[in-house]
C-alpha positions as CSV (number, residue, x, y, z in Angstrom):
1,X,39.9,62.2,16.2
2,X,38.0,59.7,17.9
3,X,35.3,60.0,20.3
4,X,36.7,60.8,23.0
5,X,34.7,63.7,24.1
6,X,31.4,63.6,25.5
7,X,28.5,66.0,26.2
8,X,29.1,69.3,28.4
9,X,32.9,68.7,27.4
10,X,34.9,72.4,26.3
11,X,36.4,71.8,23.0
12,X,39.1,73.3,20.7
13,X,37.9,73.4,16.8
14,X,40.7,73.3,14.1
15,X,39.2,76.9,12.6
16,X,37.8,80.0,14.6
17,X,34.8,81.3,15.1
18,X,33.8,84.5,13.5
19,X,34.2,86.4,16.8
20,X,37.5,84.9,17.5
21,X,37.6,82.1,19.9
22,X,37.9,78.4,18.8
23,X,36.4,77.0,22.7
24,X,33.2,75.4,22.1
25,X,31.0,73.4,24.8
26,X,29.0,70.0,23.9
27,X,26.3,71.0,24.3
28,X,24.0,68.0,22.4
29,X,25.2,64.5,21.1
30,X,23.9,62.2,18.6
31,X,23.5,61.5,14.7
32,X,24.9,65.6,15.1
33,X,26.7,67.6,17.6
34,X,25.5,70.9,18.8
35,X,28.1,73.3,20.1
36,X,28.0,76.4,21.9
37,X,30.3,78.9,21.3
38,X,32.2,80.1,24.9
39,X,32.4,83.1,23.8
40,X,29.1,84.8,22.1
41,X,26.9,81.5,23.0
42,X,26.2,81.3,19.5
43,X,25.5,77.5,18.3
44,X,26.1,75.1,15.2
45,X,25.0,71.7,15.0
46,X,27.6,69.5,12.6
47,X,26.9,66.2,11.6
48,X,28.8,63.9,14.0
49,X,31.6,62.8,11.0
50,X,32.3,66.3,10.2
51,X,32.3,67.2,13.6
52,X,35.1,64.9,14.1
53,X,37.3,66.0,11.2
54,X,37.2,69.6,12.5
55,X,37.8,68.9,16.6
56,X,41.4,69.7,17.4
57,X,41.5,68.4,21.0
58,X,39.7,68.5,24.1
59,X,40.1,71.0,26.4
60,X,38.3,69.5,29.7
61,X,36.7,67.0,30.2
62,X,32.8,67.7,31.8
63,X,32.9,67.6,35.7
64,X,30.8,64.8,37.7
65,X,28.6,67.3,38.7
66,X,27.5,68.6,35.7
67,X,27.0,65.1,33.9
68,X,24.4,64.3,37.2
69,X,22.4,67.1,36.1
70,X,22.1,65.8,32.4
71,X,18.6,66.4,31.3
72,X,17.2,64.3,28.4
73,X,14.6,65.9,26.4
């Protein structure tokens, strides 16, 4: 998949998690994404090309509101 996801999207992996959801939020981008599981808000950090070989789709997309409140640290 391409990128066509960006930060503070919801995400749907190709495998589970080990508590049994596969919805993930963006939760960092760069040289590696960090995701946050939706349901234990556990996270993993993948290196970006192995991020992309396991993202099924994208869920939604981030609203406005939350990419104005973007904070870069």
């Amino acid at each position: 998949m391409t990128s066509n996801y960006e930060l503070n999207d919801i995400v749907e992996m190709k495998k589970q998690h080990a508590c049994g959801t596969n919805r993930f939020k963006i939760i960092r981008m760069g040289a590696d994404i960090r995701i946050k599981c939706e349901n234990c808000q556990r996270s993993i950090m993948l290196p970006r090309q192995t991020f992309n070989k396991k993202i099924k789709k994208v869920l939604e997309k981030a609203s406005s509101n939350e990419k104005e409140n973007e904070t870069w640290l």
